[in-house]
C-alpha positions as a Markdown table, in Angstrom:
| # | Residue | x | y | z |
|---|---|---|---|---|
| 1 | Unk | 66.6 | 27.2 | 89.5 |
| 2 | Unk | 63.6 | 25.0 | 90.2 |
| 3 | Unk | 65.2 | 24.0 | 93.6 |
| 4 | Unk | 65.7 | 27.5 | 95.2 |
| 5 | Unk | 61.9 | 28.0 | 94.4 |
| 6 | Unk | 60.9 | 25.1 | 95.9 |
| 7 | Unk | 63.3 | 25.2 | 98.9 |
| 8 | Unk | 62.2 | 28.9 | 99.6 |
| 9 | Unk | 58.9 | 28.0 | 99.4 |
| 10 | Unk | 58.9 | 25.5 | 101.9 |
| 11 | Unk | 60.9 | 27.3 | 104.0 |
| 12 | Unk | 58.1 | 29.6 | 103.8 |
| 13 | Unk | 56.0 | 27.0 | 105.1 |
| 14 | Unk | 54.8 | 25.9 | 108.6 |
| 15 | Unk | 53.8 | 22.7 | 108.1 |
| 16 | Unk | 53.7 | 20.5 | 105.3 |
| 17 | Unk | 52.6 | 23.1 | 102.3 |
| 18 | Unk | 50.4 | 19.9 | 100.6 |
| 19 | Unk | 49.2 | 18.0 | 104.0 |
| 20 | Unk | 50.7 | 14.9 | 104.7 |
| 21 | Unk | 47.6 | 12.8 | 103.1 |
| 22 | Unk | 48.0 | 11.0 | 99.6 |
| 23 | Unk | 46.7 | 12.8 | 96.4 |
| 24 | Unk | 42.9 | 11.7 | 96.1 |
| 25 | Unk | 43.9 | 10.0 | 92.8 |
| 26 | Unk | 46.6 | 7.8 | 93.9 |
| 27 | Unk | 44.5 | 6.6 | 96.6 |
| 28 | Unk | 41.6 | 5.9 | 94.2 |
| 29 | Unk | 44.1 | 4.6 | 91.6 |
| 30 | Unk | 46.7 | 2.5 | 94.1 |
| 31 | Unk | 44.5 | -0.4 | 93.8 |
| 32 | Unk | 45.9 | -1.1 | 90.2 |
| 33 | Unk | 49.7 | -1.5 | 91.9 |
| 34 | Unk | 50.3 | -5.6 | 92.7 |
| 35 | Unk | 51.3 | -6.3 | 95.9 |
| 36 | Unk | 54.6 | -5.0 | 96.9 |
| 37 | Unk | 55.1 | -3.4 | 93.4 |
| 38 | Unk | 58.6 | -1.7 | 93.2 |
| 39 | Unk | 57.5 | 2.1 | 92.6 |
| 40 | Unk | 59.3 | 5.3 | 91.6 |
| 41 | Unk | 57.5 | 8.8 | 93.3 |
| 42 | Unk | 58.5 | 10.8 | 90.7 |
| 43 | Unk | 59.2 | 14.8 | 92.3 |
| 44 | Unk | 57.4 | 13.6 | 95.4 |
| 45 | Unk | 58.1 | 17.1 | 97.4 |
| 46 | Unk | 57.3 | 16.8 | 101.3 |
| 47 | Unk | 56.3 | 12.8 | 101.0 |
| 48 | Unk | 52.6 | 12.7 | 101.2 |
| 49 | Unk | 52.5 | 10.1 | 98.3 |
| 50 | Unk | 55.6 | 8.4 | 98.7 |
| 51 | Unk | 55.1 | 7.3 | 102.4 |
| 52 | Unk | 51.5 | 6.6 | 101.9 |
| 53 | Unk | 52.2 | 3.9 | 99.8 |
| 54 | Unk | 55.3 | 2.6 | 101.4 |
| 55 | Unk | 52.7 | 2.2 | 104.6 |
| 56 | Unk | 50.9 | -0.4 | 102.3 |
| 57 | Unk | 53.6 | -2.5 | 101.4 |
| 58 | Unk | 55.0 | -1.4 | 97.9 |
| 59 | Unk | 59.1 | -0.9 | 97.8 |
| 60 | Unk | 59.4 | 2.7 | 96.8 |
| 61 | Unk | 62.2 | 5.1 | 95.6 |
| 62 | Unk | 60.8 | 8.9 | 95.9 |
| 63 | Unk | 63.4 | 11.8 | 94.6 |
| 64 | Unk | 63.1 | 15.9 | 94.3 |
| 65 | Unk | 65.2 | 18.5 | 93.9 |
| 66 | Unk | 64.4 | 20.4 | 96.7 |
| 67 | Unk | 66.5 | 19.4 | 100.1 |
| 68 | Unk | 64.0 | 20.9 | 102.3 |
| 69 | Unk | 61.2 | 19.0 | 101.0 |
| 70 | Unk | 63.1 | 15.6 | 100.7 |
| 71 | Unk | 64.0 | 16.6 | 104.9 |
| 72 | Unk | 60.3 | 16.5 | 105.5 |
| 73 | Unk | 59.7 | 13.5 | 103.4 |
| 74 | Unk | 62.2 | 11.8 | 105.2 |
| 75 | Unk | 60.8 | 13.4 | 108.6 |
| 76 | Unk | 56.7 | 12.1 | 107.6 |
| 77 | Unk | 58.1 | 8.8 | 106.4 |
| 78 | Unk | 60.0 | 8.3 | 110.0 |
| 79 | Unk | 57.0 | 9.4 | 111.9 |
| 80 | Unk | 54.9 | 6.4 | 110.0 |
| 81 | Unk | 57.4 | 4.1 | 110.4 |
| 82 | Unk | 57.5 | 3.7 | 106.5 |
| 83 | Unk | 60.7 | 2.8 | 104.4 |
| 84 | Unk | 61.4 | 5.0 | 101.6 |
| 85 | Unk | 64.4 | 5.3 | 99.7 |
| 86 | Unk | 64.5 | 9.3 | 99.3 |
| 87 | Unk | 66.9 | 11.3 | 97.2 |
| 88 | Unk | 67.6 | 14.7 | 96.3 |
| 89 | Unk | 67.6 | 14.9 | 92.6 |
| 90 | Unk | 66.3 | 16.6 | 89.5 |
| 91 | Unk | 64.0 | 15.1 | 87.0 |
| 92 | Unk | 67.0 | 15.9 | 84.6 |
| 93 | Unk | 69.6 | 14.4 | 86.6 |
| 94 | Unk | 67.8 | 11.1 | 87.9 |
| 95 | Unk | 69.0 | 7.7 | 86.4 |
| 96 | Unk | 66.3 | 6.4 | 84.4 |
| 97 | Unk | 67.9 | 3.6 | 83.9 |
| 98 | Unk | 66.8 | 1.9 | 86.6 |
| 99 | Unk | 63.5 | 0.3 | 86.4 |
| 100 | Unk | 60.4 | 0.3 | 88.3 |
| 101 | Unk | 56.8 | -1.5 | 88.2 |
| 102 | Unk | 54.7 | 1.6 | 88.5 |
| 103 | Unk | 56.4 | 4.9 | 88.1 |
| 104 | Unk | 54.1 | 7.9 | 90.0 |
| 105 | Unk | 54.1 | 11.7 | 88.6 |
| 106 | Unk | 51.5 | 13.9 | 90.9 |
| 107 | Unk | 51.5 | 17.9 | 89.7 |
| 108 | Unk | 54.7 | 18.2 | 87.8 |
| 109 | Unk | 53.2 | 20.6 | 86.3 |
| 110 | Unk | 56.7 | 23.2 | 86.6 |
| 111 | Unk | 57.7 | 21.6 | 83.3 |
| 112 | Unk | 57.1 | 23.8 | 80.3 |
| 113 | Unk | 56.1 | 21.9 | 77.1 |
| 114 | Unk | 59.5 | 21.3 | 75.5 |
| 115 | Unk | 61.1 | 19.8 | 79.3 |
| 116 | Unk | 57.5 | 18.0 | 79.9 |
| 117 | Unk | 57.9 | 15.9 | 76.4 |
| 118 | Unk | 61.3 | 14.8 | 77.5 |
| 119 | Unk | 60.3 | 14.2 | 81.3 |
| 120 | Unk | 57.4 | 11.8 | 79.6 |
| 121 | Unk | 59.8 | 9.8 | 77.6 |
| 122 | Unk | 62.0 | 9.4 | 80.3 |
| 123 | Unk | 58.9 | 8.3 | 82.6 |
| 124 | Unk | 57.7 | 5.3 | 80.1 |
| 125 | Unk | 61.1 | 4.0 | 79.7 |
| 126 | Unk | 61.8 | 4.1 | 83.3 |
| 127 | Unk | 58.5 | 1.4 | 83.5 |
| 128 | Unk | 58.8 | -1.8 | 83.4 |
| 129 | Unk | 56.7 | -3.7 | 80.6 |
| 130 | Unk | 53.5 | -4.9 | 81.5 |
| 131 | Unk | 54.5 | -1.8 | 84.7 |
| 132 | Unk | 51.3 | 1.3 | 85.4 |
| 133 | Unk | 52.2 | 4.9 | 84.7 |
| 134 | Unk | 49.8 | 7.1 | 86.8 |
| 135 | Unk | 49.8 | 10.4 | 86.4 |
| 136 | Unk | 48.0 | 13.0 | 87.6 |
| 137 | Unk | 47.8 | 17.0 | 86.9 |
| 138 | Unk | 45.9 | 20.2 | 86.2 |
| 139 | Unk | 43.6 | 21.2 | 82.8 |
| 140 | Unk | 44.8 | 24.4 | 81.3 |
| 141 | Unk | 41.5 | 25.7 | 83.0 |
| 142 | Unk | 42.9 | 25.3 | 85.8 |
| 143 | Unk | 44.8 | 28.8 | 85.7 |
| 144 | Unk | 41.4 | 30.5 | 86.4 |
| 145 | Unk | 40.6 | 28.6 | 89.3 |
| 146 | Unk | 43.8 | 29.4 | 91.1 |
| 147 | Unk | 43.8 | 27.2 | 93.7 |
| 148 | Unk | 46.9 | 25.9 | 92.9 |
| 149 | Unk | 49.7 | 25.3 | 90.1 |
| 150 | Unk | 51.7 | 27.2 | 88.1 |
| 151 | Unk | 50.0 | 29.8 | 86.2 |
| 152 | Unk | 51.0 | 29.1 | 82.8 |
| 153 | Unk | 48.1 | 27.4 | 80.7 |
| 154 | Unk | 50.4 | 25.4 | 78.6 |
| 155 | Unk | 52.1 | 23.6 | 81.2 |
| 156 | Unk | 49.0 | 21.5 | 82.0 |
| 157 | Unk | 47.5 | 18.4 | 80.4 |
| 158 | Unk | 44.9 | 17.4 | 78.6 |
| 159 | Unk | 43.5 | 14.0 | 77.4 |
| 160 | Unk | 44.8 | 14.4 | 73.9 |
| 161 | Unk | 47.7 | 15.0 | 75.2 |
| 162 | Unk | 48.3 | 12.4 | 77.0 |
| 163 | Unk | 46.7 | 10.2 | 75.0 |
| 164 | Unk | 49.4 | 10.6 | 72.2 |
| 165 | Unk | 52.2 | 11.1 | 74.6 |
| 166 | Unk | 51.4 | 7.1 | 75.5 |
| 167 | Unk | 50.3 | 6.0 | 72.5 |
| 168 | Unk | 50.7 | 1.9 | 72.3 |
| 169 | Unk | 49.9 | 1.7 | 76.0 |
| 170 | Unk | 46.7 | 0.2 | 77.6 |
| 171 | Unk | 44.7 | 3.2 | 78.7 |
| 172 | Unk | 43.3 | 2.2 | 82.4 |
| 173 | Unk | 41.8 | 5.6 | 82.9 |
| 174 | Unk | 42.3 | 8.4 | 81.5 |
| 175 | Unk | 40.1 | 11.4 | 82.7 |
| 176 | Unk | 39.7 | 15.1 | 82.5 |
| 177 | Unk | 37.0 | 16.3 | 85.5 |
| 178 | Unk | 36.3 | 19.0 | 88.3 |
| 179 | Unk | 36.6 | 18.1 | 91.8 |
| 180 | Unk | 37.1 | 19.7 | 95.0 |
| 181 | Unk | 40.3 | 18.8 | 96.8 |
| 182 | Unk | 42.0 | 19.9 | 100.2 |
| 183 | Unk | 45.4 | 19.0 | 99.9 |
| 184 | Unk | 47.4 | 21.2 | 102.3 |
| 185 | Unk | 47.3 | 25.4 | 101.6 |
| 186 | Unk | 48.7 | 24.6 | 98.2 |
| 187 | Unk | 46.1 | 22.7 | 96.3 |
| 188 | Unk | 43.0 | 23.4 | 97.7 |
| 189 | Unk | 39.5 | 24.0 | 96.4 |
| 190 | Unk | 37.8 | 23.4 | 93.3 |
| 191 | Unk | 40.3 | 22.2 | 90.1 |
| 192 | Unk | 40.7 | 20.7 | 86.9 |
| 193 | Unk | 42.5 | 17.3 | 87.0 |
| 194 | Unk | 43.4 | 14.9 | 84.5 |
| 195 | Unk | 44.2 | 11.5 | 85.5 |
| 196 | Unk | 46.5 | 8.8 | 83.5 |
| 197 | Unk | 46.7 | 5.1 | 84.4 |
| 198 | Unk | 48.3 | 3.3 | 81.3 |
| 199 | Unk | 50.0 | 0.1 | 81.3 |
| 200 | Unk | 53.1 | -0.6 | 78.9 |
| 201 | Unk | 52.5 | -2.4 | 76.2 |
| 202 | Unk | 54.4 | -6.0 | 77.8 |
């Protein structure tokens, strides 16, 4: 299961495996959240994203399936003296009926193709209209970098991808670029990201 690999891994881990700092997109991007937006950290492992924007002001519900990184979220979000709602859950076994303003999905990149078309439906319907998507992940080229994500090629995103996946929405950025990033020992040096920001149609 997803959740022993992720628990083990942590485990494995002194420290917080992806820093305790905000994914460079999501701090470039946050400025596109109103104030005090209702947001949903989609398979937010150790917190990093999650608390960050709780310590601005936005009302936000993080989940993952792995306990032991949901203990350090919970751990980083009491050290800031930030309120998030944090649950252990699967992206399978979330309710997505609730709705959100801004739903976030940063490297979710363990879903093969088949589970990833399903996790994106369940993503758009979980926004509100006239709610932001952003999402953020790895270009297939990003398997010979190795500096981070799974490797499997077909896993990652691209803009065509995305582009059809969200079809109908308002395209805010959408971008597919190299950059160097330092994000803990797990992501860190030189990648290929692909950014989403899409609004739903209102």
């Amino acid at each position: 299961m997803a959740s022993d690999f992720w628990n083990e891994r942590y485990a494995a881990s002194e420290g917080y495996l992806f820093g305790t700092e905000p994914a460079a997109f999501l701090a470039a991007q946050a400025a596109h959240l109103p104030p005090g937006s209702e947001v949903l950290c989609v398979a937010d492992g150790e917190g990093r994203n999650s608390v960050w924007l709780a310590a601005r002001g936005h009302r936000v519900t993080a989940f993952d399936a792995a306990a032991a990184g949901v203990e350090r979220a919970r751990a980083l979000a009491a050290e800031r003296g930030a309120e998030v709602a944090h649950e252990v859950a699967t992206i399978e076994g979330w309710d997505w009926t609730r709705p959100f303003d801004a739903v976030v999905a940063i490297f979710i990149q363990f879903l093969d193709p088949a589970a990833r078309e399903a996790a994106f439906v369940r993503l758009g319907g979980a926004v509100r209209p006239g709610g932001l998507l952003l999402l953020h992940g790895y270009a297939p080229r990003q398997v010979g970098y190795g500096t981070g994500g799974p490797p499997a090629a077909e896993n990652m995103y691209t803009e065509e991808l995305l582009a059809a996946a969200f079809a109908g929405w308002e395209i805010l950025r959408l971008a597919d670029y190299d950059a160097e990033i330092h994000e803990g020992r797990g992501h860190s040096g030189r990648s290929a990201l692909v950014d989403l920001v899409a609004r739903k149609p209102g």
